[in-house]
C-alpha positions in Angstrom: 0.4 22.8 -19.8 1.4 23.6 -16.1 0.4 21.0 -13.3 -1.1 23.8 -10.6 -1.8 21.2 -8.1 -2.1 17.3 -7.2 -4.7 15.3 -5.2 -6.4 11.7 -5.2 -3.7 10.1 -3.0 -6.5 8.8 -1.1 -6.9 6.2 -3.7 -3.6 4.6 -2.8 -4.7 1.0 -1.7 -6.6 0.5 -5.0 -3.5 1.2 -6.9 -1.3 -0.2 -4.9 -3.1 -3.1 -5.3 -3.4 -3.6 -8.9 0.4 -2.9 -9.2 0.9 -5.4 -7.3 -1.2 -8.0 -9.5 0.4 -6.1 -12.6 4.1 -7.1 -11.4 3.0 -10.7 -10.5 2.1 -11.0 -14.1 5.1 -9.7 -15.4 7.1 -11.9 -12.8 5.1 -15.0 -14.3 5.5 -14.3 -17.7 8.8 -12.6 -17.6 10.9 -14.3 -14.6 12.3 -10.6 -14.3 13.7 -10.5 -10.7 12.9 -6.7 -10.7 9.3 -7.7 -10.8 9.8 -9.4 -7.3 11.2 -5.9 -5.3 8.8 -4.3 -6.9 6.1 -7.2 -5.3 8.0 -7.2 -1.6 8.1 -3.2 -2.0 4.4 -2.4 -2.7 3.4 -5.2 -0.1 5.6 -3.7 2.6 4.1 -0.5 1.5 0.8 -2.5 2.0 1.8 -3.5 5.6 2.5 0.0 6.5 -1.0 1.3 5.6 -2.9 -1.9 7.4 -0.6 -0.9 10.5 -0.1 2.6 11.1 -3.2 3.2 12.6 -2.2 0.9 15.7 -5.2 -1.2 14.8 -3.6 -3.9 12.6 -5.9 -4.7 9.6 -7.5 -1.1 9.5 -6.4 -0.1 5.9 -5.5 3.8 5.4 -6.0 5.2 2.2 -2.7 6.6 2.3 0.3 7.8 4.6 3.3 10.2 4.2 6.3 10.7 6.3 5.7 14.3 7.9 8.8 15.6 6.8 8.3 14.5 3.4 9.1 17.6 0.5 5.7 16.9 -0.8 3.8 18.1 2.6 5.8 22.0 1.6 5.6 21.5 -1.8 2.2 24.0 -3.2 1.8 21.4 -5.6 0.4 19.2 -3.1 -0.1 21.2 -0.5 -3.6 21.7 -0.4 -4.0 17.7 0.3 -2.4 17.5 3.6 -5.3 19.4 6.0 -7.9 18.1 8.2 -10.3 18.3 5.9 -8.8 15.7 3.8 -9.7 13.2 7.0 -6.1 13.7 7.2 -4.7 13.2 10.6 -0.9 13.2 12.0 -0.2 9.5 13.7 3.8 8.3 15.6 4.9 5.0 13.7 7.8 3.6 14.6 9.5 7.1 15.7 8.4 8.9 12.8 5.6 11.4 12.6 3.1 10.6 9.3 0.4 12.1 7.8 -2.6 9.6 7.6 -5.9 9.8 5.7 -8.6 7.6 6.7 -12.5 7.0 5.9 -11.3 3.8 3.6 -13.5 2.4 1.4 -14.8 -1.3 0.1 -12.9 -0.6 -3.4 -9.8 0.4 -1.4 -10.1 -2.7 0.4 -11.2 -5.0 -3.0 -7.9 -3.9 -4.8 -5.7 -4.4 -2.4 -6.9 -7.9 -1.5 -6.7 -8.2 -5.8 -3.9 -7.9 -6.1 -2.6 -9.9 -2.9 -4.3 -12.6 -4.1 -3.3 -13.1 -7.1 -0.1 -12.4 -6.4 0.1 -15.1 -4.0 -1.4 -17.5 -6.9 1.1 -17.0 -9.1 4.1 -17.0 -6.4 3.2 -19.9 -4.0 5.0 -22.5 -5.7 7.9 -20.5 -6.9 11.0 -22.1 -5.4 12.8 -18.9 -5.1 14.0 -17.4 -1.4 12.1 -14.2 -2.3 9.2 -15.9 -3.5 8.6 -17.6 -0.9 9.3 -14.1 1.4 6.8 -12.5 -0.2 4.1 -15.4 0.0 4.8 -15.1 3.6 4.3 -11.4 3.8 1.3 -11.8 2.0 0.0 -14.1 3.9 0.6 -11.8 7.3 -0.9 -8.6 5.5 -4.4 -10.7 4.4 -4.8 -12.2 8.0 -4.5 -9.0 9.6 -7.1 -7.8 6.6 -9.5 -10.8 7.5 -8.7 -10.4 11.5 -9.8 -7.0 11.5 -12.3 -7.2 9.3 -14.0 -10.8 10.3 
C-alpha cells in the first residue's frame, strides 16, 4: 500500500489535546520526566495556535511554518489552498499557514486535556511541574477571555 496523499490536520486541537491528557497520565503513573516535555511541548504548541491569529484565545485548527517541506511535499500538498479556510498569517517573523473555522470539539479537547493535565500536576513539587501548571493556566484564561 502507497500513502497518495494526507489531510485532516484541521483536527489538530482535538488531538493535541488528548495527547496532552494521555502524557499527564503516564507522568502520574509513571513519574517519567519525558512525559513532562512532551506536556510543556504540546501546550506551547497549544499557545501557538490560541495566538497566531493576533486575537489571543481564538483557537486555529492548525498552523505550519510556510517554509515547512510538508507545504512542497505532493503528499500534502493539496491541504495547503484557500479552500482549506487556509490563510497565510506573520508570527513572530515567520510566515505560517493557518486554517481557521474552529469548532466546539476542537475547543472541548483541548480544554480536556488542559484540564486534566493541570489536575494531576498542580501539586507536583517539581520546577517543570509547576512551569507547566503556569502555562496552562495562561493558555485557558486566554481560552475563557476570548471566549467569555
Amino acid at each position: 500500500m502507497t500513502v497518495k496523499r494526507y489531510s485532516g490536520m484541521g483536527d489538530s486541537p482535538i488531538w493535541t489535546g488528548y495527547f496532552i491528557a494521555s502524557e499527564a497520565f503516564r507522568y502520574a503513573v509513571t513519574r517519567n520526566k519525558s512525559a513532562l516535555n512532551q506536556i510543556n511541548k504540546a501546550c506551547l504548541g497549544i499557545k501557538r495556535l490560541i495566538t497566531i491569529s493576533g486575537e489571543p484565545g481564538y483557537l486555529v485548527r492548525f498552523a505550519v511554518p510556510y517554509n515547512s517541506t510538508y507545504i512542497n511535499d505532493p503528499k500534502w500538498s493539496s491541504f495547503f489552498s484557500p479552500s482549506h479556510n487556509m490563510f497565510n498569517i506573520t508570527y513572530k517573523n515567520t510566515t505560517w499557514w493557518v486554517e481557521d473555522k474552529t469548532s466546539r470539539d476542537q475547543n472541548i479537547g483541548v480544554m480536556f486535556g488542559l484540564g486534566l493535565a493541570y489536575y494531576l500536576l498542580k501539586d507536583d513539587p517539581t520546577p517543570k511541574a509547576k512551569e507547566i501548571c503556569d502555562l496552562i493556566r495562561t493558555n485557558v484564561e486566554m481560552l475563557l477571555d476570548y471566549y467569555i
